[in-house]
C-alpha positions as CSV (number, residue, x, y, z in Angstrom):
1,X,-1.9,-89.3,35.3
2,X,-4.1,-90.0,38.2
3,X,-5.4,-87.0,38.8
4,X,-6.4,-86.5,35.2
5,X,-8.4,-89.5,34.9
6,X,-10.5,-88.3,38.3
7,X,-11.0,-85.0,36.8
8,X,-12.9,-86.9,33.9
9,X,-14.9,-88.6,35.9
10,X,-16.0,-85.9,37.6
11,X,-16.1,-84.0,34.7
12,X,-18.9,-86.5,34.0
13,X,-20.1,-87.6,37.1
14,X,-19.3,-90.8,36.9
15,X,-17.2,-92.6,39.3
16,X,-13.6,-93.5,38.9
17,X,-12.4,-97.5,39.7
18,X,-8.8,-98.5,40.1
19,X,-7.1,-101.4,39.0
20,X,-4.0,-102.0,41.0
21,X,-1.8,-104.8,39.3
22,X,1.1,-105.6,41.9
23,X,3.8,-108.2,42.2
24,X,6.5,-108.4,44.8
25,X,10.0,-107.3,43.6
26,X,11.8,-110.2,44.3
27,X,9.5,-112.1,41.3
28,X,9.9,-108.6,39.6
29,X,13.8,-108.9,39.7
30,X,13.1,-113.0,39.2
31,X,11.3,-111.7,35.5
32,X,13.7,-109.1,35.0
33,X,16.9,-111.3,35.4
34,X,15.1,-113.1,32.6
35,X,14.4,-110.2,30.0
36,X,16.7,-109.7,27.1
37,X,17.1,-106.0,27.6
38,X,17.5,-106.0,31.4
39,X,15.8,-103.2,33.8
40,X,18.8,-102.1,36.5
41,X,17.9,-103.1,39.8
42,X,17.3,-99.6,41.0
43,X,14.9,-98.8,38.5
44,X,12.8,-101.7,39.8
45,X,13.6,-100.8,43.2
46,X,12.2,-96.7,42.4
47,X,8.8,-98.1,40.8
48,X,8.0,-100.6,43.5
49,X,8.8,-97.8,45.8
50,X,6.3,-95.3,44.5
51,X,3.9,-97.9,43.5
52,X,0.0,-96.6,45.1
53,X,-1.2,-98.8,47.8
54,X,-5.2,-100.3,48.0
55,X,-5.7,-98.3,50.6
56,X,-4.0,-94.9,49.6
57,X,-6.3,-94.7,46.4
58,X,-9.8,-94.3,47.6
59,X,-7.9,-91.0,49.2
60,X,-7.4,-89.6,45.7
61,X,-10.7,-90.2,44.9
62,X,-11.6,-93.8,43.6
63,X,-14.7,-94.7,44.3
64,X,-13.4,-98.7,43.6
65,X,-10.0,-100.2,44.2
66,X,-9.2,-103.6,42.7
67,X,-5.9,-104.9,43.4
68,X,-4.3,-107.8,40.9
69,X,-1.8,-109.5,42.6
70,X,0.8,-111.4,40.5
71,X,0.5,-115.4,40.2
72,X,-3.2,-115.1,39.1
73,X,-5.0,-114.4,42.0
74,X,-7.3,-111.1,41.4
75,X,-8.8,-110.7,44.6
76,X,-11.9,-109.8,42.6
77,X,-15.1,-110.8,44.3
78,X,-18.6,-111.1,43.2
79,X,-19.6,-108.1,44.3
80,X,-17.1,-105.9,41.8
81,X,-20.0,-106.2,39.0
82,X,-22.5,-105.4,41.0
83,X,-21.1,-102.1,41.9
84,X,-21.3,-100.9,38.0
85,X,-24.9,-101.8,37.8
């Protein structure tokens, strides 16, 4: 999936941004625990696992990583906008 939305942007020569949502897996399994169709544990366990990092994405060629960490902190900084101008 990845690696097709990089090939578009340089298809285009634009550059490619990330957005990395993230949340621990204990306030995963916390949510999950709460669903009425219940995710098993391993399945959690297997996405959390091959979740991208921040730093592993400029490596695949993102020019900007944003990460979104649960609890409604963004991380995003001022200077986010300014890159797209």
């Amino acid at each position: 999936m990845r690696a097709g939305l990089l090939a578009r942007a340089r298809y285009w020569q634009r550059p490619a941004a990330a957005l990395l949502f993230t949340a621990d897996l204990e306030l995963s399994r916390k949510r999950n625990a709460g669903r009425a169709r219940v995710v098993p544990d391993h399945v959690l366990v297997e996405q959390h696992r091959f979740l991208p990092t921040v730093a592993q994405l400029p490596g695949e060629g993102f020019a900007h990583v944003q990460e979104i960490r649960d609890g409604g902190d963004t991380g995003v900084s001022d200077d986010l906008t300014s890159a797209w101008t």
